[in-house]
C-alpha positions in Angstrom: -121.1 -117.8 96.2 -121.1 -117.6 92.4 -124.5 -117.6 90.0 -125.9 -119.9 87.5 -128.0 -118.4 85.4 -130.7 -119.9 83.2 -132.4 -117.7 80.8 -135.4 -120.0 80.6 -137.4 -121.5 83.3 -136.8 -125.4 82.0 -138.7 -128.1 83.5 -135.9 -129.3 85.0 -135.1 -126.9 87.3 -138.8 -128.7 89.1 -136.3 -131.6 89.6 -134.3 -132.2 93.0 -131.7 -133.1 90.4 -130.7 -131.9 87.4 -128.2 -131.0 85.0 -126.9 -128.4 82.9 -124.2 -127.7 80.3 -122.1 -125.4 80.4 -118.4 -124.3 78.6 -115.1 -124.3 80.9 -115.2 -120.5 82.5 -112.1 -118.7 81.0 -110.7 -118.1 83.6 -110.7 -122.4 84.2 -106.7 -122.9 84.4 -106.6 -120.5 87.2 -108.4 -123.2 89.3 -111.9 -121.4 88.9 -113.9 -123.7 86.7 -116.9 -125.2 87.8 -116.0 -128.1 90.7 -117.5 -130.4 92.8 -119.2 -129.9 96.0 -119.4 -126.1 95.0 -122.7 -124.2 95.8 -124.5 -121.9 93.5 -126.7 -119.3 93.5 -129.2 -120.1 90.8 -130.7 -117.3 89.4 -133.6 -116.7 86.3 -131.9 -113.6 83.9 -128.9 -113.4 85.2 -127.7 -110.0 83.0 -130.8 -108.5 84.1 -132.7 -108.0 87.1 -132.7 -111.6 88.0 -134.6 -113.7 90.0 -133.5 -115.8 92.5 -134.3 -119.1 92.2 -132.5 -120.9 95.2 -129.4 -122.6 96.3 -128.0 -125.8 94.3 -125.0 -127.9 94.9 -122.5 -129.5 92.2 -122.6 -133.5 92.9 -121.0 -133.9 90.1 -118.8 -132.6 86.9 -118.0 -134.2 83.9 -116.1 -132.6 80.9 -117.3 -134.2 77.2 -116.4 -132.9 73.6 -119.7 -131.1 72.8 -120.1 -133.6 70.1 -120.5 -136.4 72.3 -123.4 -135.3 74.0 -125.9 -137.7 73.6 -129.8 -137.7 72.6 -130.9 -138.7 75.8 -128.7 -135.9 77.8 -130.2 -133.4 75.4 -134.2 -134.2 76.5 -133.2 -134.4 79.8 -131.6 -131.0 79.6 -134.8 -129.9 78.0 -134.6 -130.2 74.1 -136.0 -132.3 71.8 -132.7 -133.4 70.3 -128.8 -133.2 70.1 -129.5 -130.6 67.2 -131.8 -127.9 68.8 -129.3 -128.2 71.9 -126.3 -127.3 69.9 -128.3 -124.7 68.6 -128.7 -123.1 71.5 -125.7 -123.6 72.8 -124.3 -121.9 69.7 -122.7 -124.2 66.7 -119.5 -122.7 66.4 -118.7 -124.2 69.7 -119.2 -127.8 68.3 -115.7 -129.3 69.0 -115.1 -127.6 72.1 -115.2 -129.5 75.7 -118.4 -129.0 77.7 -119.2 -129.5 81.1 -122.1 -131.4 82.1 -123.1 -130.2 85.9 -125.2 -132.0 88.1 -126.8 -130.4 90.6 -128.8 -130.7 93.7 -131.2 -128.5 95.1 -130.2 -127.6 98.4 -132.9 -124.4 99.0 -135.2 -124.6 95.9 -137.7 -121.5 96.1 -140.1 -123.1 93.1 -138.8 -122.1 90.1 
């Protein structure tokens, strides 16, 4: 089972559904990219000594150029706009293709 980490406890993760960006893994065109149906380990601080957060599910994926991310995915992923997301997500990726993940709590442990 692989991780998704989150380096901040967003108010999202209170959701039974929620999503999350995140860029193709690099290792994508060997058939290891993100996928439906997949289940995660979500963890808090993933480089460091993490903590678990429970078990989520991928009910959906859905690849976007980062620029077309909208306002109103932005505050539901937590920020107050497309701007302080692509901040974070780092600018020079700007043109790149995202994935958007949704996910399901299967065994949440309160994050």
């Amino acid at each position: 089972m692989r991780i998704l980490g989150f380096s901040k406890k967003w108010d999202k993760l209170k959701q039974p559904i929620f999503t999350t960006f995140r860029y193709r893994r690099k290792d994508a065109e060997l058939g290891r990219d993100w996928h439906n149906g997949e289940t995660l380990k979500i963890v808090y601080h993933p480089r460091h000594e993490h903590e678990f957060l429970g078990i989520a599910q991928v009910i959906n994926k859905e690849t976007k150029q980062c620029q077309m991310i909208t306002e109103e995915e932005a505050r539901a992923d937590g920020f107050e706009d497309v701007s302080e997301m692509m901040d974070f997500l780092n600018p020079k990726h700007s043109f790149d293709r995202i994935n958007k993940l949704t996910l399901k709590w299967l065994a949440p442990t309160n994050p």
